[in-house]
Every structure is written in structure tokens, then in C-alpha cells.
Backbone as a printed PyTorch tensor [residue, N CA C, xyz], in Angstrom:
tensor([[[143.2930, 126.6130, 114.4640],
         [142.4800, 127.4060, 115.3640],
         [141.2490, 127.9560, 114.6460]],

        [[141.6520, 128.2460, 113.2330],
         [140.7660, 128.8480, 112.6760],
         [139.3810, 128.1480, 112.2590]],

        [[139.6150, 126.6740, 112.1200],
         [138.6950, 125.7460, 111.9510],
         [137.7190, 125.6010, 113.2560]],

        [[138.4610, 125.7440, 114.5310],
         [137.5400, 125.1990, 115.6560],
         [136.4550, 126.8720, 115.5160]],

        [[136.7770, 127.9080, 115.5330],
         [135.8870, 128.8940, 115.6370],
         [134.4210, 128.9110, 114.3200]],

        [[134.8140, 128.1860, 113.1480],
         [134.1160, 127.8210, 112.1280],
         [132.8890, 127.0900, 112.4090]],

        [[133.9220, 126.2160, 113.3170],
         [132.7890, 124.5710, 113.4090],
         [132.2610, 125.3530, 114.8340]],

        [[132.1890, 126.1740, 115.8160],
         [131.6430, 126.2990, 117.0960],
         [130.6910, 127.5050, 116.1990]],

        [[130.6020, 128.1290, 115.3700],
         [130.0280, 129.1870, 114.6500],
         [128.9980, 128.4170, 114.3500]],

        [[129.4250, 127.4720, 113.5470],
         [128.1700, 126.5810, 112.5640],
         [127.0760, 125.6000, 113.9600]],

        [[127.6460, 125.2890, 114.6210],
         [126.7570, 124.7410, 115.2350],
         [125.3930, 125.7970, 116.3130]],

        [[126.3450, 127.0830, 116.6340],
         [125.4110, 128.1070, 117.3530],
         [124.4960, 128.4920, 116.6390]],

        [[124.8550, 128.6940, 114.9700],
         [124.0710, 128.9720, 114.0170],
         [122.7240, 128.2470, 114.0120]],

        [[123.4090, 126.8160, 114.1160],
         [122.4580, 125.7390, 113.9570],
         [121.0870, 125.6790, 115.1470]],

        [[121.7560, 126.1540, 116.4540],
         [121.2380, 126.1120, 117.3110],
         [120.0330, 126.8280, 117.4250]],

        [[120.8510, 128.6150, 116.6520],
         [119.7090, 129.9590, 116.5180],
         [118.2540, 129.2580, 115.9130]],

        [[118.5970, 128.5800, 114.5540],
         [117.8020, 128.1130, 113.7230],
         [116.2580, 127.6090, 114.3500]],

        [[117.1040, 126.5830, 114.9100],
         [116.5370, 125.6250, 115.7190],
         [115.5540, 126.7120, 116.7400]],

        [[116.0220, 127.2300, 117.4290],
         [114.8500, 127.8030, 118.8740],
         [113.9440, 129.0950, 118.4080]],

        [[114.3150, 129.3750, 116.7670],
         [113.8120, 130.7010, 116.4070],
         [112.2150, 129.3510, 115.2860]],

        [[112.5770, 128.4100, 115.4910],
         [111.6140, 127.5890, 114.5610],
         [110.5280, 127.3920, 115.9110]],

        [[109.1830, 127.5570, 115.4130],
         [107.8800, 127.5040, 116.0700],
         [107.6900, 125.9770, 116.0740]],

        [[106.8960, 125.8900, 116.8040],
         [106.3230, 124.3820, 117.5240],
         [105.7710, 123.3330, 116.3140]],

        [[104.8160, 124.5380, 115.4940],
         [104.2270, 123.5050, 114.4050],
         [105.5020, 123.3410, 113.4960]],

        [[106.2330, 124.1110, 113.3000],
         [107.2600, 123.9010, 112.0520],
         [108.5330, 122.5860, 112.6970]],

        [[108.9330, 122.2030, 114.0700],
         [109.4010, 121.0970, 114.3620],
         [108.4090, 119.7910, 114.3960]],

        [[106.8700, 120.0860, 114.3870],
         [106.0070, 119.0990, 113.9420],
         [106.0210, 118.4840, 112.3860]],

        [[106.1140, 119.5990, 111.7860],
         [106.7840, 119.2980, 110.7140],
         [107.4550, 118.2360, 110.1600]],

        [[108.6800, 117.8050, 110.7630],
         [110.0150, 117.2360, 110.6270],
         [109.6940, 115.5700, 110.7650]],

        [[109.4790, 115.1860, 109.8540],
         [109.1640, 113.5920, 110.0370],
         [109.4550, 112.5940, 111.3100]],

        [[109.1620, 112.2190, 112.2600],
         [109.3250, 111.6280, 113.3550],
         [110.0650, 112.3780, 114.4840]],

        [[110.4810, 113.5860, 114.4560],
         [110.8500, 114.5760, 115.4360],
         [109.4490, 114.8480, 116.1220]],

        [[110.0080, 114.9590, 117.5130],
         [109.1420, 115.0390, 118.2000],
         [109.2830, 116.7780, 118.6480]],

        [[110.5540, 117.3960, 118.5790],
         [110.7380, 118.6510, 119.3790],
         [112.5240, 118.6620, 119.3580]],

        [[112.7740, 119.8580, 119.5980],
         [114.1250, 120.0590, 119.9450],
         [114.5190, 120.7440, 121.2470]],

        [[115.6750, 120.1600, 121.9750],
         [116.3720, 121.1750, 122.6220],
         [117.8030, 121.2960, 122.7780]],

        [[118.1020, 122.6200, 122.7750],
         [119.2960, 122.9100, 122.6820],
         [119.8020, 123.5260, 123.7680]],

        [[121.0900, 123.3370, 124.1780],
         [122.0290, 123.4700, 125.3350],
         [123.1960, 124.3400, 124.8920]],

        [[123.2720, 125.7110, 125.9590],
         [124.6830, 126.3090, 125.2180],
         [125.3890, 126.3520, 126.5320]],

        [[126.7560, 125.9950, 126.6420],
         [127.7290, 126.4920, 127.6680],
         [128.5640, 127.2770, 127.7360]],

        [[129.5460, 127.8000, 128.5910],
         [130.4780, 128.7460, 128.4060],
         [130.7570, 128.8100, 126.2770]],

        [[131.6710, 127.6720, 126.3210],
         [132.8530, 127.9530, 125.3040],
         [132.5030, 126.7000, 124.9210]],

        [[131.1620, 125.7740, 124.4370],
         [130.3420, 125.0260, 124.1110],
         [129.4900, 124.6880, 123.7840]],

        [[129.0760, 124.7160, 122.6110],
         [127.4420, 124.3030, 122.0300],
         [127.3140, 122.6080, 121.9530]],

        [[126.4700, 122.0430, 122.3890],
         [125.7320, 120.5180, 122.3520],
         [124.3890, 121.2100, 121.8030]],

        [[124.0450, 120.5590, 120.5320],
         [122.5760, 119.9810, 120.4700],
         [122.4340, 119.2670, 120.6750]],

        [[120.8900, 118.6930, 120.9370],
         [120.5340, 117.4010, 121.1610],
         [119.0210, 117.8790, 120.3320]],

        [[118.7650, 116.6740, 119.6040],
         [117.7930, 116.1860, 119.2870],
         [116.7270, 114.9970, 119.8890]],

        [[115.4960, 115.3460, 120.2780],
         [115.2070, 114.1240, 120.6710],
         [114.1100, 113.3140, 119.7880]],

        [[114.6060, 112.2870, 119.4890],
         [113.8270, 111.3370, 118.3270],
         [112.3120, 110.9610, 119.0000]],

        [[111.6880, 110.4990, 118.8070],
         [110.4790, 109.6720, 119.3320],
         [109.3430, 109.4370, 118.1240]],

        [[109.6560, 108.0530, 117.2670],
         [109.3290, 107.5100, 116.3300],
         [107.2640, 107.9190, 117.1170]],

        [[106.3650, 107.7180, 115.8720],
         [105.1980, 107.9350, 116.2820],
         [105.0240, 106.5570, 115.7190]],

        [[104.4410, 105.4920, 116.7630],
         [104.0800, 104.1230, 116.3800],
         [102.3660, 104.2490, 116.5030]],

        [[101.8490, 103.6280, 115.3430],
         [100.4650, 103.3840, 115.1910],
         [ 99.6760, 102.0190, 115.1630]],

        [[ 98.5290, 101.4310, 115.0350],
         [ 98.1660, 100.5740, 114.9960],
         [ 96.8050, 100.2590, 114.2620]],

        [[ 96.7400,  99.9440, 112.6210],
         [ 96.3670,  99.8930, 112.1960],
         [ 95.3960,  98.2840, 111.6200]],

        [[ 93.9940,  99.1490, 111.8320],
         [ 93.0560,  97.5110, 111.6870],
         [ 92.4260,  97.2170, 110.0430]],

        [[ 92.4050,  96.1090, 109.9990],
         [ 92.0890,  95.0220, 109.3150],
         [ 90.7850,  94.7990, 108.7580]],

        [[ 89.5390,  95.6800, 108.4100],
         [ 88.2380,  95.2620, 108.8330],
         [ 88.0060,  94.4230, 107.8070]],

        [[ 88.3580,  94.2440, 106.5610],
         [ 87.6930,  93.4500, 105.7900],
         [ 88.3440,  92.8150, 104.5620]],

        [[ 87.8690,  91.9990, 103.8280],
         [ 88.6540,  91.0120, 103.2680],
         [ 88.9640,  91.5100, 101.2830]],

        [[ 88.7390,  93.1850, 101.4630],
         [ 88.7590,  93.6890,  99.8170],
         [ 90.5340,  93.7050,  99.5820]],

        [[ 90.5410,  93.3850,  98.3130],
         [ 91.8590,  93.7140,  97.4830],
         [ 92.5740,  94.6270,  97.9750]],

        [[ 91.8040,  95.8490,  98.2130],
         [ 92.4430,  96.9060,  98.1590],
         [ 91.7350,  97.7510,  98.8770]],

        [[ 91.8390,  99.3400,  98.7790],
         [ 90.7720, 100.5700,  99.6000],
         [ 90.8540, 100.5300, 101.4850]],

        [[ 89.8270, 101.2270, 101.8870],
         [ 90.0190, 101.3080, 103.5090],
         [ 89.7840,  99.9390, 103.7580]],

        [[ 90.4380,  99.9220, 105.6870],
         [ 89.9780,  98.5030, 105.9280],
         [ 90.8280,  97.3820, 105.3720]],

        [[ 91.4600,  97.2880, 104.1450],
         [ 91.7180,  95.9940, 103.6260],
         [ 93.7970,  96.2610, 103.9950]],

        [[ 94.0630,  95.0670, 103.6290],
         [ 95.2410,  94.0800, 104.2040],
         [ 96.1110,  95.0410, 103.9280]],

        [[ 96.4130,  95.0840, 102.5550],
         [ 96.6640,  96.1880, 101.5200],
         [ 96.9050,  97.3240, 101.7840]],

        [[ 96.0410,  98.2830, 102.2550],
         [ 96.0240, 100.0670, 102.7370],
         [ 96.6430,  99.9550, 103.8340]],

        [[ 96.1640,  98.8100, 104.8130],
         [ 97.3900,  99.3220, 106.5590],
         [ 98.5220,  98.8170, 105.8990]],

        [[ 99.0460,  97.6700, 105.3940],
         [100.4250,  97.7840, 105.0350],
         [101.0110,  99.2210, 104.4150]],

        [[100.2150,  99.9780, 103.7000],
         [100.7180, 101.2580, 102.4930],
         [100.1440, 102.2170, 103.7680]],

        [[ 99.3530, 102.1530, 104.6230],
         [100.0710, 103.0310, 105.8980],
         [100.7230, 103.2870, 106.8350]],

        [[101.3780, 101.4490, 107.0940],
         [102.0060, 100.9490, 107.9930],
         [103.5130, 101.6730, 107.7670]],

        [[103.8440, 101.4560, 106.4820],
         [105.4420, 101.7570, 105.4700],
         [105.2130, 103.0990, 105.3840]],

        [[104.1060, 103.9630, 105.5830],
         [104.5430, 105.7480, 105.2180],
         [104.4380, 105.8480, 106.5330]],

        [[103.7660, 105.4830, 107.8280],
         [104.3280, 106.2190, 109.0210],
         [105.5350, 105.9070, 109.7280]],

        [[106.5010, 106.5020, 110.2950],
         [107.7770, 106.3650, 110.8570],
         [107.1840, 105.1530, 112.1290]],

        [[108.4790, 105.2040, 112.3940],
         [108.5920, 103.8800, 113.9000],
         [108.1870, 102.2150, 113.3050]],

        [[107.6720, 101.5760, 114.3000],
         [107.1860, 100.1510, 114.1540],
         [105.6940, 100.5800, 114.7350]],

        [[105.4480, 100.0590, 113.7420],
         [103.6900,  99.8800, 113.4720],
         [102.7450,  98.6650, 113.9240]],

        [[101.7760,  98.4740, 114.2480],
         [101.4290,  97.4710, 114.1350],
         [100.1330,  97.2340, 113.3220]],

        [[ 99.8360,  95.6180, 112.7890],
         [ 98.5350,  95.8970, 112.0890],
         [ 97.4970,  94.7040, 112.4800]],

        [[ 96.2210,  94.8340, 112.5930],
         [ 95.8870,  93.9220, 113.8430],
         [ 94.4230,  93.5390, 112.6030]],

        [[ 94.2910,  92.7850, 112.5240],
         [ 93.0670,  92.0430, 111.8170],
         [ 91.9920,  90.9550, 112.3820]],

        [[ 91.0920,  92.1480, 111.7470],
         [ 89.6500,  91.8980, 112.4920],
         [ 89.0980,  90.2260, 112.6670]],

        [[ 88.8030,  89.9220, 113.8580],
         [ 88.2750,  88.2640, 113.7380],
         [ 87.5350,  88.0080, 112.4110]],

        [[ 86.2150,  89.1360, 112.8220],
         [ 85.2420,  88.4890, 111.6040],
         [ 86.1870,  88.7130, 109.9110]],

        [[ 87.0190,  89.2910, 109.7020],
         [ 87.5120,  88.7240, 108.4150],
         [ 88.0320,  86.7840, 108.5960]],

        [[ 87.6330,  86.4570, 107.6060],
         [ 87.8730,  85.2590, 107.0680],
         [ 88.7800,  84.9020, 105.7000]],

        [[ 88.6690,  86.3010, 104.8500],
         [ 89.1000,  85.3200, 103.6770],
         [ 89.8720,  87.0530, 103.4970]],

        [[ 91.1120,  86.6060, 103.0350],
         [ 91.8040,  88.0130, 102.3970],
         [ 92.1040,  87.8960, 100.9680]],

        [[ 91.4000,  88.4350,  99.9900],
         [ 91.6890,  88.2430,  98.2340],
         [ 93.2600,  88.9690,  97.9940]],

        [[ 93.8820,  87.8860,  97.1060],
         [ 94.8650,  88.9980,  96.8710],
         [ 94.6640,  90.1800,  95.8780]]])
């Protein structure tokens, strides 16, 4: 018995946490979009709701490395959360490795 009052403690706790945290500080939270939380009688549910931020990153030109090149949207593609996409510019022709 003593365990279920522990674990219904820890999660209300969790809950307080949660709705006493400001808007920018759940912006914060890497691919969280926001929280909401649900309390019932003799029941706590959180819910979290996910929503990956997908971007789409272009291609302009054919350098090694720096803005624009093949290189940087991949190394921004892999630090932003979700599926990304990366779209390359017609007029490139030649990509150096």
C-alpha cells in the first residue's frame, strides 16, 4: 500500500513541476513542443505531447564546407530533432568533397 501512495506522490510532484514551468522553459526541452497534465479523483496521467520540429535545409553551392554547402545542412540536418529534409540548388553542379 505503501508503495502505491509513493508512486501517486511522485507523479503529482511531477505534475506540480511541470505546470509551475513557464512557456519559454518547456521551449527549452529539445523537441517538446508543450505539456499537459490531467489530474482525477484518485489519479494522476501525464501526458506529454511530442512534436519533432522538421526543417528543410538548402544546398546553394558547391564549397567543401561553410554556409550553403552539402556539408553544413547535413551538420544541421543531424543537430535538429525530427526528419529533415535537404534540398539542393539546380544551379549547383559540382559538390567538392
Amino acid at each position: 500500500m505503501k508503495s502505491k501512495i509513493v508512486y501517486k506522490s511522485f507523479w503529482f510532484t511531477l505534475m506540480a513541476l511541470i505546470l509551475l514551468m513557464s512557456p519559454a522553459a518547456l521551449d527549452r526541452i529539445p523537441g517538446w513542443q508543450g505539456a499537459v497534465a490531467f489530474a482525477r479523483a484518485n489519479q494522476a496521467t501525464l501526458v506529454l505531447a511530442y512534436a519533432p520540429t522538421a526543417s528543410t535545409f538548402s544546398v546553394t553551392n558547391g564549397n567543401a564546407s561553410g554556409p550553403g554547402s552539402l556539408r553544413q545542412a547535413v551538420i544541421d540536418a543531424n543537430n535538429n530533432p525530427g526528419a529533415d529534409t535537404i534540398v539542393i540548388d539546380p544551379s549547383v553542379t559540382t559538390i567538392l568533397p
